[in-house]
Backbone bond lengths (Angstrom), bond angles and torsions (degrees), N, CA, C in turn:
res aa  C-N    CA-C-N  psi(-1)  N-CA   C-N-CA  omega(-1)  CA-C   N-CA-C  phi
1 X - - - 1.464 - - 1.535 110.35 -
2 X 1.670 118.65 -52.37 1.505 111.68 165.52 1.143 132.53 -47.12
3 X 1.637 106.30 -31.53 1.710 109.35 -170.31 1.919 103.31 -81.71
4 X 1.747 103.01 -31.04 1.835 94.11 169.23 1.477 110.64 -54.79
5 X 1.568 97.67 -52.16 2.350 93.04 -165.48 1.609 104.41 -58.20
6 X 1.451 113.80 -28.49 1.844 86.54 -169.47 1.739 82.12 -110.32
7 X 1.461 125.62 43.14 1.769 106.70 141.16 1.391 103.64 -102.26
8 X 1.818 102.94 -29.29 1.497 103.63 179.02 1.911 116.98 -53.96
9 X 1.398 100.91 -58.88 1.343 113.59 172.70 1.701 122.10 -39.69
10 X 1.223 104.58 -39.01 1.757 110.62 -168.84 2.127 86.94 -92.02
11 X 1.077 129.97 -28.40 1.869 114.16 174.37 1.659 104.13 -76.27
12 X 1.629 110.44 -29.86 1.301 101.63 -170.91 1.992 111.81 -62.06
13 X 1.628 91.26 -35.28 1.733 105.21 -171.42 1.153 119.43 -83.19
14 X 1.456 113.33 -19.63 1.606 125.24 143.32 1.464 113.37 -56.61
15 X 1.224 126.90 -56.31 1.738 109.59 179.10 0.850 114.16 -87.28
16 X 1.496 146.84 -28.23 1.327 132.31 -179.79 1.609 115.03 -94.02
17 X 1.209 100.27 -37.26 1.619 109.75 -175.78 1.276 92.62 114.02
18 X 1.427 120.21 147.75 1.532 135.54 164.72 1.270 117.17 -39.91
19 X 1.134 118.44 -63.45 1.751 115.60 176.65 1.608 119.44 -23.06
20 X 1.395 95.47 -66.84 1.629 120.84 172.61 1.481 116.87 -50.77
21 X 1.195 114.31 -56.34 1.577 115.27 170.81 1.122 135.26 -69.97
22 X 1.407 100.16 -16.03 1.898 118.89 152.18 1.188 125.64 -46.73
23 X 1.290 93.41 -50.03 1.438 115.69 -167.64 1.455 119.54 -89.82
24 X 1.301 111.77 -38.88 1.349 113.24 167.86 1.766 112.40 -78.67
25 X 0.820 124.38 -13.53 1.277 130.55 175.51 1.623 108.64 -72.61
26 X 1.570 116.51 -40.77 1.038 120.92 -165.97 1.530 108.47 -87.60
27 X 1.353 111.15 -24.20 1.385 125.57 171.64 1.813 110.51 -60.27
28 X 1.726 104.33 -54.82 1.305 98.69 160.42 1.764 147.46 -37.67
29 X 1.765 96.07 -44.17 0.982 96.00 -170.46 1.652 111.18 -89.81
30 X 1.711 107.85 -32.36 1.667 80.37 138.11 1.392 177.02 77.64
31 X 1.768 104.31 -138.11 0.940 145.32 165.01 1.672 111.47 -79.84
32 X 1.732 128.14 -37.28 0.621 139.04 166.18 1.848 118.64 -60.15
33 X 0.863 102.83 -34.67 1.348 136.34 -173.63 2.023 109.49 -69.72
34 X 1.435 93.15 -75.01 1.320 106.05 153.08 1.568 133.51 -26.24
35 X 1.595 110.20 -65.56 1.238 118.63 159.05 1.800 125.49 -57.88
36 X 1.040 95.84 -47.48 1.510 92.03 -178.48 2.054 125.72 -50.96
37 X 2.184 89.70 -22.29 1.089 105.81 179.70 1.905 110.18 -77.58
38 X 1.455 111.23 -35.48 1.099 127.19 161.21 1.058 120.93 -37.57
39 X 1.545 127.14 -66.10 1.176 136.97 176.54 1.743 109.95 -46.25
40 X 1.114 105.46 -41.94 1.419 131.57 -176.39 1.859 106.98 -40.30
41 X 1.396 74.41 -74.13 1.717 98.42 -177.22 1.446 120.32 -48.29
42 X 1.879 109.39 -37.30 1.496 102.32 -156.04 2.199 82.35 -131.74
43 X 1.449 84.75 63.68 1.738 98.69 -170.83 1.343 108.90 -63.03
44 X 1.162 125.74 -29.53 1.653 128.78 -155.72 1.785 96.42 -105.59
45 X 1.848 118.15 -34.24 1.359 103.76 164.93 1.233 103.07 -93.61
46 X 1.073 159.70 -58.72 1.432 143.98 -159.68 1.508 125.69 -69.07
47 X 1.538 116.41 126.78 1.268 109.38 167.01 1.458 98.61 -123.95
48 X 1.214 94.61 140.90 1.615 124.75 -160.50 1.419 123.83 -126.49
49 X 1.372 118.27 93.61 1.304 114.12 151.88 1.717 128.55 -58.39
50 X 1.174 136.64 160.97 1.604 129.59 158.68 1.389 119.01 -37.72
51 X 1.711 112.33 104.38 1.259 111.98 170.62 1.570 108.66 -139.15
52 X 1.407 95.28 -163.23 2.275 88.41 -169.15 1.469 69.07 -149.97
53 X 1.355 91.31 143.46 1.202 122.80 162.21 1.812 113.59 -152.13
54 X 1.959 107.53 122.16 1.673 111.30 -177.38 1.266 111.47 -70.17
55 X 1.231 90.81 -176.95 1.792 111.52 -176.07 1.545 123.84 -58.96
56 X 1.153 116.39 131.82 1.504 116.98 172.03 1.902 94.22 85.03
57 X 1.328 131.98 18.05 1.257 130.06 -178.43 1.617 92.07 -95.89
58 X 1.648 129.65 139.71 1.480 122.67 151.74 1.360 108.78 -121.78
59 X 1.571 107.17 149.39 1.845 89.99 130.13 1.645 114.34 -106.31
60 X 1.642 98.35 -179.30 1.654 91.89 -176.53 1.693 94.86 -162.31
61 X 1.580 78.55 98.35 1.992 106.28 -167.53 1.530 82.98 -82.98
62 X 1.588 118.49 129.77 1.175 130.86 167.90 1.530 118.59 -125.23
63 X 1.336 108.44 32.55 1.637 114.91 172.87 1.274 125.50 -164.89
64 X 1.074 127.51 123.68 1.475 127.39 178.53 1.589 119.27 -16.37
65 X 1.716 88.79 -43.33 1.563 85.59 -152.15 1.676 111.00 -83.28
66 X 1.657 102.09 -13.62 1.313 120.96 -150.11 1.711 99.30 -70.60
67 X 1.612 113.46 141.48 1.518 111.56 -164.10 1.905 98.11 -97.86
68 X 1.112 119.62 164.26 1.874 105.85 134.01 1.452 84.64 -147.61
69 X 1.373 101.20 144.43 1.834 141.55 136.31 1.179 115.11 -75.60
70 X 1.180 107.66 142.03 1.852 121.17 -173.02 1.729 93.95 -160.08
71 X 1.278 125.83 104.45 1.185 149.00 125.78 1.345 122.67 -17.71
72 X 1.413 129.01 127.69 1.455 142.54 152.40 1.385 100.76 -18.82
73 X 1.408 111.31 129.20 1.654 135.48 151.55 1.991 99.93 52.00
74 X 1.587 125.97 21.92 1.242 117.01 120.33 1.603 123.55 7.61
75 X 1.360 125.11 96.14 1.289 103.70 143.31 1.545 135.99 -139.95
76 X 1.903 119.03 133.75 0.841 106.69 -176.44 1.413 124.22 -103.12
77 X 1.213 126.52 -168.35 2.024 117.32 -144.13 1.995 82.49 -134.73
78 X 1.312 109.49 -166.28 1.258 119.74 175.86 1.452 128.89 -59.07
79 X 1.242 128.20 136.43 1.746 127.13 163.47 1.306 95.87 50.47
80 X 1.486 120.51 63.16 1.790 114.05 164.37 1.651 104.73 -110.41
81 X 1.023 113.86 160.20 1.902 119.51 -171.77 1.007 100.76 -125.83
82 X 1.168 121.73 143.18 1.678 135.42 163.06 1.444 101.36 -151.99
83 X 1.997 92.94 103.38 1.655 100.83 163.91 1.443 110.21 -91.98
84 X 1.384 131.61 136.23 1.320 125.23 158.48 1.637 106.89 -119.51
85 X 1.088 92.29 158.50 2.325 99.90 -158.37 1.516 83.83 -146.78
86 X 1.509 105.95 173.80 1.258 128.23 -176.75 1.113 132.14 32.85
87 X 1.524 144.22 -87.72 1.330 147.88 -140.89 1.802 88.78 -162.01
88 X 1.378 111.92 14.05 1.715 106.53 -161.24 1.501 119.48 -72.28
89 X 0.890 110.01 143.81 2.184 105.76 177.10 1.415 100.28 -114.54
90 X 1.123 119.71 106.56 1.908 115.75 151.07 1.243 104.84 -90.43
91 X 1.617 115.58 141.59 0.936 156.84 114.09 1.376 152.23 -64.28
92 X 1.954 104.01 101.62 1.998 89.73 -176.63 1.422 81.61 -111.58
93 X 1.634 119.97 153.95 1.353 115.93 149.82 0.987 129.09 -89.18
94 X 1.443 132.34 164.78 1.613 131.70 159.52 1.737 112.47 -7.89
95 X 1.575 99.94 127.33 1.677 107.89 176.69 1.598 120.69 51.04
96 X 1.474 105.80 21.10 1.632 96.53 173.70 1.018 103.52 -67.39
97 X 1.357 97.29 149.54 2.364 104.67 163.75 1.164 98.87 -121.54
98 X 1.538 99.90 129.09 1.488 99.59 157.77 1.659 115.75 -127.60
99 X 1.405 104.56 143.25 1.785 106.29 -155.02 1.682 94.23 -75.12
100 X 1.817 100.61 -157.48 1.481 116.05 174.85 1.345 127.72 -65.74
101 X 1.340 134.81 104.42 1.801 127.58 140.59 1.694 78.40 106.23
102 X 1.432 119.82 52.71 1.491 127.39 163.52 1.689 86.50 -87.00
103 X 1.848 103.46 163.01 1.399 111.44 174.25 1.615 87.48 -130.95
104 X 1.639 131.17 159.51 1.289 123.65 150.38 1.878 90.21 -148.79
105 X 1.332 98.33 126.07 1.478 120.17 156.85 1.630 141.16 -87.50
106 X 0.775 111.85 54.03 1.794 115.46 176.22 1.407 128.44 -67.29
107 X 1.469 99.99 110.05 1.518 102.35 161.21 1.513 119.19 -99.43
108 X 1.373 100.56 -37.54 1.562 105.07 169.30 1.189 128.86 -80.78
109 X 1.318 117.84 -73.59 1.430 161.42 -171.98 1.104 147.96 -173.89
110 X 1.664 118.81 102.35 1.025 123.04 164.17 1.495 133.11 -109.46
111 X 1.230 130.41 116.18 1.518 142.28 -168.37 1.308 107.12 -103.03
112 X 1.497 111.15 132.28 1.600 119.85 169.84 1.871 117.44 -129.51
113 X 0.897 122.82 90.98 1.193 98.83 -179.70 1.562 143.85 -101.37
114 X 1.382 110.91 -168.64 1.628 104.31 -149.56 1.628 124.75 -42.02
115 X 1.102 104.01 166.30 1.440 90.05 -161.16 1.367 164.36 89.85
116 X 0.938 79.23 -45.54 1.385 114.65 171.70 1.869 127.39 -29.47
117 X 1.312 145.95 130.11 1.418 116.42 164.92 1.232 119.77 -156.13
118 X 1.421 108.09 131.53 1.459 115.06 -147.64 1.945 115.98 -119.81
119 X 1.312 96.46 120.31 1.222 110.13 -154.88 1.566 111.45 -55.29
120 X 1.486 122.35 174.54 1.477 117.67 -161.04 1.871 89.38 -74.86
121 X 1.697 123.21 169.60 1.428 118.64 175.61 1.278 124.40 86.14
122 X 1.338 110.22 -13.79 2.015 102.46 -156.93 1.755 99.86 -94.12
123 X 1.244 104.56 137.02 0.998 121.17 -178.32 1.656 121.66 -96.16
124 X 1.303 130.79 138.24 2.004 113.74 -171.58 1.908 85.94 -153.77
125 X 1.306 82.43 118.07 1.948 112.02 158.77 1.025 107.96 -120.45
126 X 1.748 102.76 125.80 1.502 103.96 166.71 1.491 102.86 -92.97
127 X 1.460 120.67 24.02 1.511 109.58 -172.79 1.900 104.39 -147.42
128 X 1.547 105.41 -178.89 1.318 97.51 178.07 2.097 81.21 -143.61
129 X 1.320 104.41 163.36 1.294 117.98 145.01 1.460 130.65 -57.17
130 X 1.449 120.53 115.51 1.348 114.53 -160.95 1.854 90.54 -77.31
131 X 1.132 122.48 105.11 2.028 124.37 -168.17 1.299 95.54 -80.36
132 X 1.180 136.65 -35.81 1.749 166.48 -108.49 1.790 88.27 -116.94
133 X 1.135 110.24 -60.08 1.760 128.13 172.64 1.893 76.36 76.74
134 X 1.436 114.47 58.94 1.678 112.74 165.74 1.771 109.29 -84.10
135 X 1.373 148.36 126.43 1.785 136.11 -160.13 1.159 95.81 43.94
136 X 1.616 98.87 -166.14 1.568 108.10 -145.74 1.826 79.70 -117.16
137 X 1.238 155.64 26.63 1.257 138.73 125.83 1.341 141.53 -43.93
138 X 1.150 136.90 100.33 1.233 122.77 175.48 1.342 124.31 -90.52
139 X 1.392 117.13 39.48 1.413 127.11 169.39 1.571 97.02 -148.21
140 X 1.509 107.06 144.66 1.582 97.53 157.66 1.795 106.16 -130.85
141 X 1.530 117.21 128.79 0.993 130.93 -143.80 1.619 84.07 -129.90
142 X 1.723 108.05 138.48 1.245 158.10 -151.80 1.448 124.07 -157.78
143 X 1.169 131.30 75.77 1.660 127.37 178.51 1.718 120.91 -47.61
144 X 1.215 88.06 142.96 1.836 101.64 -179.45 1.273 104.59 -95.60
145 X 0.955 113.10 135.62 2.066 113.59 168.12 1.440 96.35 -138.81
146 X 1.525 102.39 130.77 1.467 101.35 -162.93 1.900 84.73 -133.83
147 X 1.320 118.85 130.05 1.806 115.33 -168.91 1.128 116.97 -81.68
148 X 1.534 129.73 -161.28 1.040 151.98 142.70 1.688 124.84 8.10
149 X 1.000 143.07 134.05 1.424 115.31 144.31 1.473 123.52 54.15
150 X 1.260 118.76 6.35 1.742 119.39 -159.36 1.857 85.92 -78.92
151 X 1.339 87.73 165.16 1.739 99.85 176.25 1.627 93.51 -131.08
152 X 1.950 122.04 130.32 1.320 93.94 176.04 1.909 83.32 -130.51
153 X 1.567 80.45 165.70 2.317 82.68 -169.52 1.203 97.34 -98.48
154 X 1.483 100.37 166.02 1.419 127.81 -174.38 1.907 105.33 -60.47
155 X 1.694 102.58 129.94 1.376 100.28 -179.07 0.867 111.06 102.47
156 X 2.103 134.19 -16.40 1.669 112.08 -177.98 1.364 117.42 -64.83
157 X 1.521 107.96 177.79 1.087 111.46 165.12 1.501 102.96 -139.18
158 X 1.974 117.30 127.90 1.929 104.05 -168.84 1.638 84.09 -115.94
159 X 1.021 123.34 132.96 1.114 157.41 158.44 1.462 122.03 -56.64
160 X 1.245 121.67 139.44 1.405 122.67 -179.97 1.981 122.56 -62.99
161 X 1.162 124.83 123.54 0.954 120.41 -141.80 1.538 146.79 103.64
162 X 1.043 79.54 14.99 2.501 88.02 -143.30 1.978 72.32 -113.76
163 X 1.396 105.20 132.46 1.538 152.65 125.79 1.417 129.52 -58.28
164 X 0.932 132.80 78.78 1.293 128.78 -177.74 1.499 126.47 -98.81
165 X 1.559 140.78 83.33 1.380 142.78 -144.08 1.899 105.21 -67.77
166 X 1.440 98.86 160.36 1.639 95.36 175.17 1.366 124.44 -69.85
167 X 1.177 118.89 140.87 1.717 126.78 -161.36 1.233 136.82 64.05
168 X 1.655 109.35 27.59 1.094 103.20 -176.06 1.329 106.85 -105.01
169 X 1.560 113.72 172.27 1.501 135.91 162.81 1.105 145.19 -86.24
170 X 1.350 137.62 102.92 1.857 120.69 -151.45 1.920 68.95 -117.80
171 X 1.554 99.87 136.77 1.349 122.66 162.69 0.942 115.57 -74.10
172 X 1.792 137.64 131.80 0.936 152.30 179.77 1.454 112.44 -55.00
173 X 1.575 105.37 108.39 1.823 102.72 169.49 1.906 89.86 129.05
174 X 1.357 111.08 -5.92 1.602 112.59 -163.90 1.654 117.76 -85.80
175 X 1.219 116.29 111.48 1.413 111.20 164.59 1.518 110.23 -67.19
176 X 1.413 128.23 144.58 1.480 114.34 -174.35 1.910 91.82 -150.78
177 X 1.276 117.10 129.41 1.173 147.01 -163.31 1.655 114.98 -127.25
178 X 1.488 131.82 95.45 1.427 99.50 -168.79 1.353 100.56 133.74
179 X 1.937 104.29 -168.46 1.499 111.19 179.59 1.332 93.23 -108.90
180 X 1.565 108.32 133.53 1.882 83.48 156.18 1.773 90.10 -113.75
181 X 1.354 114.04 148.83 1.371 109.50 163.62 1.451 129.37 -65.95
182 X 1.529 106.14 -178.31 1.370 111.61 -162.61 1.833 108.66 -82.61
183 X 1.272 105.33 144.64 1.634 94.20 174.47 1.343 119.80 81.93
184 X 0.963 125.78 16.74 1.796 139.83 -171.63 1.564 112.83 -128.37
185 X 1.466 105.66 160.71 1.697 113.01 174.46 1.793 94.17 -113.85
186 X 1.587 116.17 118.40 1.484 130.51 131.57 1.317 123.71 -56.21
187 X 1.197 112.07 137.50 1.433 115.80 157.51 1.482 112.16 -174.62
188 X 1.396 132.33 111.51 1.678 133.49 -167.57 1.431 89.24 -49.05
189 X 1.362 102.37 148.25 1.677 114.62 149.39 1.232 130.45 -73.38
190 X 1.505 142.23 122.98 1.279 130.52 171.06 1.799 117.59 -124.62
191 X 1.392 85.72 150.21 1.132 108.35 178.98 1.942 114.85 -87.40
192 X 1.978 103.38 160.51 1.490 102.75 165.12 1.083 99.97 -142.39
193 X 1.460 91.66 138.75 1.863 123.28 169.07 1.238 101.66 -108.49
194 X 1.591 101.71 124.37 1.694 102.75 172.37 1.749 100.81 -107.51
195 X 1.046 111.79 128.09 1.114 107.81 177.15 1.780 117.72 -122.66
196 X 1.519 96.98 136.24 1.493 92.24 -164.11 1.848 116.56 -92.27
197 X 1.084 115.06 172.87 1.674 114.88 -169.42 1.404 109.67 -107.09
């Protein structure tokens, strides 16, 4: 393991130059640092492999029952949120990335797995507001399972309910509702109206 960090360290100072790899290194650890305090805090829900998570990133476990999973070498980027409420389980797998000012809300379930990397913006509810006031719930909750390897773009939004197969692509800007299968590119179609003044 020592002899990977200082081969890693001596390619990083070859491409960036030392300065840079100082610095980003130190930024890492951190972030590393950060999380470990995380883990700390929310000891009885979180189980935690080694991950980094930057500045201004939370979660904010608001229930006994509520789980998170965190996967080996995890990493998260700036101002990302993760509320979990009720009875909720998050799930990241091994090496997910998730970029800047992501939100994910779980009451039920949300699953991501390894690999995975998720562009700065994207938004994931496993639930909606029951508006309808149908029983006495005022949430109606739907788990996300999002696979393998998926790549999703900056700006989605996944919806409660949503299937997402391994290796796929959600186009940046995409609300996605549903299954999409495995091995494919999503992306809604849109239209333009120019309208004159």
């Amino acid at each position: 393991m020592i002899k990977k960090v200082i081969t890693t360290i001596k390619k990083q100072a070859s491409d960036r130059g030392l300065y840079f790899s100082l610095l980003m290194n130190i930024a890492q650890l951190k972030g590393m640092m950060r999380a470990r305090w995380c883990k700390w805090v929310y000891l009885k829900n979180m189980n935690a492999q080694l991950f980094t998570m930057e500045s201004k990133s939370r979660f904010e476990i608001f229930n006994k029952r509520a789980q998170v999973n965190i996967g080996k070498f995890v990493y998260i980027r700036r101002n990302c949120r993760f509320r979990v409420d009720f009875s909720g389980k998050l799930t990241l797998g091994e090496y997910v990335f998730i970029n800047d000012n992501c939100n994910i809300n779980c009451v039920e379930e949300v699953y991501i797995g390894e690999y995975t990397k998720i562009a700065p913006n994207v938004c994931i509810n496993d639930h909606d507001h029951n508006y309808k006031h149908e029983g006495d719930q005022h949430l109606i909750k739907t788990p996300v399972r999002i696979g393998k390897n998926v790549w999703i773009g900056a700006n989605t939004v996944i919806l409660r309910g949503t299937t997402i197969g391994d290796n796929a692509v959600i186009a940046a800007g995409s609300i996605v509702k549903g299954h999409v299968e495995a091995n494919t590119v999503y992306y809604n179609k849109r239209t333009s109206v120019q309208v004159e003044f």
